[in-house]
C-alpha positions in Angstrom: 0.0 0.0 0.0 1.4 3.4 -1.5 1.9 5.9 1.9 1.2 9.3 1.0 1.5 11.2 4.3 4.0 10.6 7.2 2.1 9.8 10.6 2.8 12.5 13.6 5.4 10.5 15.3 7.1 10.0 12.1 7.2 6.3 12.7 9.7 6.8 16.0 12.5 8.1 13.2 14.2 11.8 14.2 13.1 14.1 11.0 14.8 17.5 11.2 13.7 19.0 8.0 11.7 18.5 4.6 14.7 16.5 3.5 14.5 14.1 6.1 10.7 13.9 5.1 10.5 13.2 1.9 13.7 10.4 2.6 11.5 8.5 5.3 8.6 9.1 2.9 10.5 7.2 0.3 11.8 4.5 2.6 8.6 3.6 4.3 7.2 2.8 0.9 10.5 0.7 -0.1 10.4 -1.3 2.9 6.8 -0.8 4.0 5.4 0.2 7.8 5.9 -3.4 9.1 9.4 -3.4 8.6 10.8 0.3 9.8 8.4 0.2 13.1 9.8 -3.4 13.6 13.6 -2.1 12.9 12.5 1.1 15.3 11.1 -1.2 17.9 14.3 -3.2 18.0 16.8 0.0 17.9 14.5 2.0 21.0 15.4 -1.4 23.2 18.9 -1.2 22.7 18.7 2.7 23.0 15.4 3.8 24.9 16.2 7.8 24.9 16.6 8.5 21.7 15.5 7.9 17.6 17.4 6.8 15.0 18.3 9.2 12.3 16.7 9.0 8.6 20.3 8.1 7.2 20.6 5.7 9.7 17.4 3.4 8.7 18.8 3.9 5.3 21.9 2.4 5.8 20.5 -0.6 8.3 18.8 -1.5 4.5 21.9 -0.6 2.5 19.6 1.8 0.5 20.5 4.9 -1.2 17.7 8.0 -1.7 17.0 9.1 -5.3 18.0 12.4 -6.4 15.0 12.8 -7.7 13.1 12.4 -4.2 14.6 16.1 -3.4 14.5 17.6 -6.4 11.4 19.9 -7.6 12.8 19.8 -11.0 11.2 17.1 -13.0 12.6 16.4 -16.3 14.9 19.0 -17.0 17.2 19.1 -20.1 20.6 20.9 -20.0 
């Protein structure tokens, strides 16, 4: 299932900025909800005060953002 919106408590991951967003927005629907609130549930025992960063779930899963998730250029031709 396609996730369109992030939930308020951004899934238990720390997002900082818009980048951050749209990077957990892409992940969760890569690896779906099951998966990064079971990997967040796992990291909070080991670490109970704190969230993982974005970059951090991305590298757990060895995966790299598209440029094109940032970017508000679609398309462009130089």
């Amino acid at each position: 299932m396609l996730v369109l919106d992030l939930p308020d408590n951004t899934y238990g991951v720390l997002v900082e900025n818009d980048k951050d967003a749209r990077s957990l927005l892409w992940l969760v629907n890569e690896i779906g909800e099951d998966r990064l609130i079971t990997s967040v549930e796992k990291y909070n025992k080991r670490y109970p005060d704190s969230q993982p960063f974005v970059s951090t779930v991305l590298k757990w899963y060895r995966l790299k953002v598209p440029v094109s998730v940032y970017s508000d250029r679609q398309g462009s031709s130089t």
